[in-house]
C-alpha positions as CSV (number, residue, x, y, z in Angstrom):
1,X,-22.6,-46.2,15.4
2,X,-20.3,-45.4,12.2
3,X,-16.9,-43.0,13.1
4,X,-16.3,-41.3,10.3
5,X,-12.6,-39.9,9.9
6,X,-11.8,-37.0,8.1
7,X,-8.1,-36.2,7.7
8,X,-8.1,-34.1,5.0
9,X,-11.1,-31.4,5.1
10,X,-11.9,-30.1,1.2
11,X,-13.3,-27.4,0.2
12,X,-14.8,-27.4,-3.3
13,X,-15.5,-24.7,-5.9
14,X,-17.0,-24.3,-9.8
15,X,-16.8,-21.6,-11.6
16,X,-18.2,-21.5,-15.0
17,X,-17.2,-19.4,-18.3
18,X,-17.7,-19.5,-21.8
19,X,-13.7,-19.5,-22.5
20,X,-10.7,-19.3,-20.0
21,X,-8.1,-17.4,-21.5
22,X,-4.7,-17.5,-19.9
23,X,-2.5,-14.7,-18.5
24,X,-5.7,-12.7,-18.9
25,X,-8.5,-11.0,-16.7
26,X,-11.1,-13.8,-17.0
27,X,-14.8,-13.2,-15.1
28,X,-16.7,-16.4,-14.0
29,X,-20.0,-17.5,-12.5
30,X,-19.8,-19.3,-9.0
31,X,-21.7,-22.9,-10.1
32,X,-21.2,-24.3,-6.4
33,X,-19.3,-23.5,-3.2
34,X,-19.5,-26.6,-1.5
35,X,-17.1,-29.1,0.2
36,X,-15.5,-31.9,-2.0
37,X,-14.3,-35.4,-1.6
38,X,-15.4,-39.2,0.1
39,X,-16.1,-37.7,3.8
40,X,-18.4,-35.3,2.8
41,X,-20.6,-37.5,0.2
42,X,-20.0,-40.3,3.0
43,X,-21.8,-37.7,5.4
44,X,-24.6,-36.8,2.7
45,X,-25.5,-40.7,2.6
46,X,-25.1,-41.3,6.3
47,X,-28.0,-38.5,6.7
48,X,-30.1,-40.0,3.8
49,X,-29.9,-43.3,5.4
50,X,-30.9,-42.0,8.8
51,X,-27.3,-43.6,9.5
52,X,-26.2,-43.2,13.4
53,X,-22.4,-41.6,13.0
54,X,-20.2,-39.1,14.5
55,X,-17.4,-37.3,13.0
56,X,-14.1,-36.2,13.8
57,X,-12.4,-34.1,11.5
58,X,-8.6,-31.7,11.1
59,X,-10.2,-28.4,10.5
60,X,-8.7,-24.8,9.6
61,X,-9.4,-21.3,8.4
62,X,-12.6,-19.9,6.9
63,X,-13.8,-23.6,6.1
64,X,-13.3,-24.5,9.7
65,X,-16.1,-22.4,10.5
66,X,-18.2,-23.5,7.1
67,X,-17.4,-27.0,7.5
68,X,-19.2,-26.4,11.6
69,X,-22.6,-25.2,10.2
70,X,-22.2,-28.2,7.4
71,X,-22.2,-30.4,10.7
72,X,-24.6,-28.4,12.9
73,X,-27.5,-29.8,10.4
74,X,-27.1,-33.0,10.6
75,X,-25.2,-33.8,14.0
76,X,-24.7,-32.4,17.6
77,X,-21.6,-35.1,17.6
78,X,-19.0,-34.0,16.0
79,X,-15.5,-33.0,16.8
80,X,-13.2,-30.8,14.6
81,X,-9.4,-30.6,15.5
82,X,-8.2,-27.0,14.8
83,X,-5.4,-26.9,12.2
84,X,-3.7,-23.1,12.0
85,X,-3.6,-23.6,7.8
86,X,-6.5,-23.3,5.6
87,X,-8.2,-26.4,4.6
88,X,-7.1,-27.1,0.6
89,X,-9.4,-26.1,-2.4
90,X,-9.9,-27.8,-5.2
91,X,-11.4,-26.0,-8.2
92,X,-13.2,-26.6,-11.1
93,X,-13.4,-24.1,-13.9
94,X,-16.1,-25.4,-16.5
95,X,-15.9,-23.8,-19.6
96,X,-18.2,-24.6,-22.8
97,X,-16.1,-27.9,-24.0
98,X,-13.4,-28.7,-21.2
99,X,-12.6,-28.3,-17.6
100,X,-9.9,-27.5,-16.0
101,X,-9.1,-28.6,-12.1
102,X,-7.1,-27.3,-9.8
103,X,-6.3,-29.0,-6.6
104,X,-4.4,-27.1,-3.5
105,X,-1.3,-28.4,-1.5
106,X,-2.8,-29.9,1.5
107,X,-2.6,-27.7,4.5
108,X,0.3,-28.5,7.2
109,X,-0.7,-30.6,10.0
110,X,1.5,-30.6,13.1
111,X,2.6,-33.8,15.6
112,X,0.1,-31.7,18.2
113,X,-2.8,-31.7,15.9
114,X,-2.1,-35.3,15.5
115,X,-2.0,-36.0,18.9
116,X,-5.0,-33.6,19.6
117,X,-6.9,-36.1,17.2
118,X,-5.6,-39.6,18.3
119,X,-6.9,-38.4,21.9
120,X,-10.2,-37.4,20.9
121,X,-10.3,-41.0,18.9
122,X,-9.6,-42.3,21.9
123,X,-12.0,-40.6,23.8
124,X,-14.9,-41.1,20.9
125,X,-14.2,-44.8,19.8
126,X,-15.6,-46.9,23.3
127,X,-19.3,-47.1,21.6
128,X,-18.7,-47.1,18.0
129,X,-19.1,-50.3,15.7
130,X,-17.2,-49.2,12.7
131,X,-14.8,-46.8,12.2
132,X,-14.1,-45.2,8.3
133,X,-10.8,-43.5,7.2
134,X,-11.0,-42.6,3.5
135,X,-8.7,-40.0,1.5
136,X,-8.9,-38.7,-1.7
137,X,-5.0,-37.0,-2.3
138,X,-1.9,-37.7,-0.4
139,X,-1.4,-35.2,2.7
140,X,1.2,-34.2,4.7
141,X,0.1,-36.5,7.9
142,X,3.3,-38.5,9.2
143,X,2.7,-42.7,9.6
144,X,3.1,-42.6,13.0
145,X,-0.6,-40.7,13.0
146,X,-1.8,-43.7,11.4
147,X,-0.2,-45.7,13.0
148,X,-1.8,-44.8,16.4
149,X,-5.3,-44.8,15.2
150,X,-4.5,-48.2,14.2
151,X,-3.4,-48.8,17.6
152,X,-6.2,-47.1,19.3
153,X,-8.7,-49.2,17.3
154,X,-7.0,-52.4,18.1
155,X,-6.8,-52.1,21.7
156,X,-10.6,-51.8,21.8
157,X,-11.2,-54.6,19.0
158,X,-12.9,-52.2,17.1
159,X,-13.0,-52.8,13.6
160,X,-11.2,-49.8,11.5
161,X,-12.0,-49.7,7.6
162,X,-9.4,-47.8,5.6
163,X,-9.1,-46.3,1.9
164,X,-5.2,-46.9,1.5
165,X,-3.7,-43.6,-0.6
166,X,0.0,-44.8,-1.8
167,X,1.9,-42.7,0.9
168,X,-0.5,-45.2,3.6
169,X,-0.8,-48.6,2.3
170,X,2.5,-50.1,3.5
171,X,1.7,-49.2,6.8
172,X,-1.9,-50.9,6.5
173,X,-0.8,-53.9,4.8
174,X,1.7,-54.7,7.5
175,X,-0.8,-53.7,10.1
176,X,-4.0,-55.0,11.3
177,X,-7.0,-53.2,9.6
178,X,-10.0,-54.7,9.2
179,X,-10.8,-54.2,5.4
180,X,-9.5,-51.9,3.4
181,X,-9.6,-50.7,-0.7
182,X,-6.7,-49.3,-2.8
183,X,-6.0,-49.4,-6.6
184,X,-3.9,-51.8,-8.2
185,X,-1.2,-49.5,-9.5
186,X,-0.8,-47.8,-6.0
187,X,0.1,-51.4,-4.9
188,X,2.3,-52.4,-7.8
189,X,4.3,-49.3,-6.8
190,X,4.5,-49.9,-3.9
191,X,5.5,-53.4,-3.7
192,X,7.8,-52.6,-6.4
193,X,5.7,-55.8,-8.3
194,X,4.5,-56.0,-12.3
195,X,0.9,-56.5,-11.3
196,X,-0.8,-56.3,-15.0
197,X,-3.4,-58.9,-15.0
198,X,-5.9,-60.8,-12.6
199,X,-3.9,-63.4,-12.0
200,X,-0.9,-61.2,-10.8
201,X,-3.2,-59.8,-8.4
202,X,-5.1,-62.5,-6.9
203,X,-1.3,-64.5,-5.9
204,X,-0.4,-61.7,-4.7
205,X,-3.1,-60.2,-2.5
206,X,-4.4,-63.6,-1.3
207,X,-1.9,-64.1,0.9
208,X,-2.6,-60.3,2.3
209,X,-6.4,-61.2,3.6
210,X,-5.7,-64.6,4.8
211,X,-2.3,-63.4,6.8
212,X,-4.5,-60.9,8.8
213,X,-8.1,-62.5,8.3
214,X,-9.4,-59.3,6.5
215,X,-11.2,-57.8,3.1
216,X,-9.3,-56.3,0.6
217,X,-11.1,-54.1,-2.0
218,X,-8.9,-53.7,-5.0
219,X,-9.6,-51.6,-8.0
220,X,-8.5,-53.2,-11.0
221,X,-9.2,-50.4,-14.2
222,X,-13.5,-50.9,-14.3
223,X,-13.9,-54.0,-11.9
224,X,-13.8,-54.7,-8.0
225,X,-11.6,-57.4,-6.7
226,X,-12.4,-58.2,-3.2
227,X,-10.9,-60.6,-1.3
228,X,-11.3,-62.6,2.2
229,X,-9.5,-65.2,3.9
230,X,-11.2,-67.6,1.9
231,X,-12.0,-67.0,-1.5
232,X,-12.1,-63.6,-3.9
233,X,-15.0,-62.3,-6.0
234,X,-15.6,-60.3,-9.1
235,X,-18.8,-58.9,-10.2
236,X,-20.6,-58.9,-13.4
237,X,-22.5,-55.7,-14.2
238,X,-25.1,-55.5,-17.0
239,X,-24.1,-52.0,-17.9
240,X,-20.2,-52.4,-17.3
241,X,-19.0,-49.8,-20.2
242,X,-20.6,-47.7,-18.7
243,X,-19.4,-47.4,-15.4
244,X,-16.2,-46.1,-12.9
245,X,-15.3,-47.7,-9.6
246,X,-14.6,-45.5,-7.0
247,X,-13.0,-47.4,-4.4
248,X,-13.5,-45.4,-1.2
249,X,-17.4,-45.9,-2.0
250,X,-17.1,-49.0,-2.1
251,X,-15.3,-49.0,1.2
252,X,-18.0,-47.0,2.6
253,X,-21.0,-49.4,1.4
254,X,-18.9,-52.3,3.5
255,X,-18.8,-50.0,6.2
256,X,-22.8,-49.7,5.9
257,X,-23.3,-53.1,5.9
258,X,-21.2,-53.8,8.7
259,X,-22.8,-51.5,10.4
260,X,-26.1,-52.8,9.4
261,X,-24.8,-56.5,9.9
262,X,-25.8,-57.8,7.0
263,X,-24.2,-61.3,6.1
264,X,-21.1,-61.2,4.6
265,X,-22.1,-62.0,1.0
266,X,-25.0,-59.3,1.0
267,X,-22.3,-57.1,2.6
268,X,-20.3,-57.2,-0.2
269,X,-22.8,-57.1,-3.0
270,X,-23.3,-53.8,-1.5
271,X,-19.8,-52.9,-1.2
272,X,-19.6,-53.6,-5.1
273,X,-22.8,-51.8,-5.8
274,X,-21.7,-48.8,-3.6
275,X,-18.4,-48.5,-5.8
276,X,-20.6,-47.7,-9.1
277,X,-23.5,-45.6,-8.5
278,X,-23.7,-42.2,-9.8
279,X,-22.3,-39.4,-7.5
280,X,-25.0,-37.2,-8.6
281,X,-27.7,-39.1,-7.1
282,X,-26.5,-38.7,-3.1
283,X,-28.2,-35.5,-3.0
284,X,-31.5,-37.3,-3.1
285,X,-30.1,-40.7,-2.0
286,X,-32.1,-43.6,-1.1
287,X,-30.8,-47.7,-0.3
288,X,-33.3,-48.2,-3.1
289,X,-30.6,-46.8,-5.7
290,X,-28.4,-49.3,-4.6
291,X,-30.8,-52.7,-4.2
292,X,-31.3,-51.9,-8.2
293,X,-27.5,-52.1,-9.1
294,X,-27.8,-55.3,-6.8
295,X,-30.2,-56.9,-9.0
296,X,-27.9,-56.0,-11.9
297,X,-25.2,-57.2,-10.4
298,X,-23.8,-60.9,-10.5
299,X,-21.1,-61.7,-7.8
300,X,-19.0,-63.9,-8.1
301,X,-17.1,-66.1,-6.3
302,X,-13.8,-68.0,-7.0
303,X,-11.5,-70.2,-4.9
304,X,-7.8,-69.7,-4.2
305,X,-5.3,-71.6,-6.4
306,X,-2.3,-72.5,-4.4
């Protein structure tokens, strides 16, 4: 069983026009009305995989009651933790050449809802194997909410897989999480560290995954770092100009293979291939997509230098 945590439910929108034309009256086709972000292409996989999973998620407003029929399809366990604000928006106006995003503020989230969430965590996590926590922005959710799912999951040795944002990943560093993935320039900032080439990395993070015994997934401009307590690997892709690493997918395919229990080389040739397949095929996703960006893909592995 996969626990998939959703702290920050987004709604997404396209609207489409030939030319946007400011501080005028502008009419626009709706393209999609949809929801946005990791958790909700993490759910579209799960139910293309046939994945077992539950979800719990903050929830507010007219997408509170959207996001409940999204869920009703798939699951009859789910959980959604009413928040009084509107879940955020982001938007996407396409016009002929260019598009233009706009992402909301995230809604407020009160110490209640917090709570309200950390209980039902508690109440949830007893028969789950793997637990997911990926964001996309920064919210307004205060460390000590972290901080106590951390706590929850430790207390039932459960393993807890996180996508650090920068406002999050002092708290998991110093904590013990299982795996988790973050970008290289959210960690130089936040170490306050010049981390501008491989080497500055690996001495660094090293030290990070054999401290606590854990993976570290690091995103380092279009390759995957990941890291254990004994060694770290690259990958070598045969179409690398051509690809993005998203790092909470590649979190997510971990998860999978966790789940799964796969070894833990095969589990993280999928975590690689998870961070580079294209988006656009999870509507119609099957673990075939990925086993071909496996046999593209060339892990490998290199020891530590001390």
């Amino acid at each position: 069983m996969i626990l998939l945590l959703n702290t920050d439910l987004i709604r997404y929108k396209a609207l489409g026009l030939d030319k946007l034309y400011l501080a005028s009256k502008n009419s626009a086709d709706i393209l999609n009305d949809s929801f946005y972000g990791s958790n909700y292409l993490a759910s579209e996989i799960f139910h293309r995989l046939k994945e077992d999973y539950r979800v719990i998620s903050f929830a507010g407003g007219y997408a509170s009651m959207k996001y409940r029929n999204y869920l009703e399809s798939y699951l009859s366990d789910y959980y959604l933790i009413n928040i009084k604000d509107e879940a955020r928006t982001v938007i996407d106006i396409k016009e002929n050449t260019r598009t233009t995003r706009i992402i909301e503020n995230a809604p407020r989230i009160t110490r209640d809802d917090e709570l309200n969430f950390i209980d039902k965590f508690d109440d949830v996590l007893y028969d789950t194997r793997v637990t997911v926590l990926m964001e996309d922005f920064d919210n307004n959710i205060s460390p000590d909410f972290y901080q106590g799912l951390i706590d929850v999951s430790n207390r039932y040795m459960k393993k807890l897989f996180a996508s650090a944002s920068k406002s999050t990943m002092k708290l998991c560093i110093d904590s013990n999480v299982f795996a988790m993935s973050m970008d290289y320039k959210d960690l130089s900032d936040i170490l306050n560290l010049r981390l501008n080439s491989l080497d500055d990395i690996v001495s660094v993070v090293k030290f990070m995954a054999i401290d606590k015994d854990r993976i570290i997934l690091i995103k380092f401009n279009d390759n995957l770092i990941i890291f254990t307590k004994d060694c770290y690997y690259l990958y070598d892709y045969e179409k690398k100009p051509f690809i993005h690493i998203d790092k909470n997918m590649a979190l997510l395919g971990l998860a999978i293979a966790f789940e799964r229990k796969y070894d833990l080389d095969t589990s993280l040739k999928i975590a690689s291939s998870f961070s580079i397949f294209n988006k656009k095929d999870s509507a119609d996703f099957d673990f075939s997509i990925i086993k071909k960006i496996m046999s593209e893909t060339d892990l490998i592995r290199y020891s530590y230098v001390y």
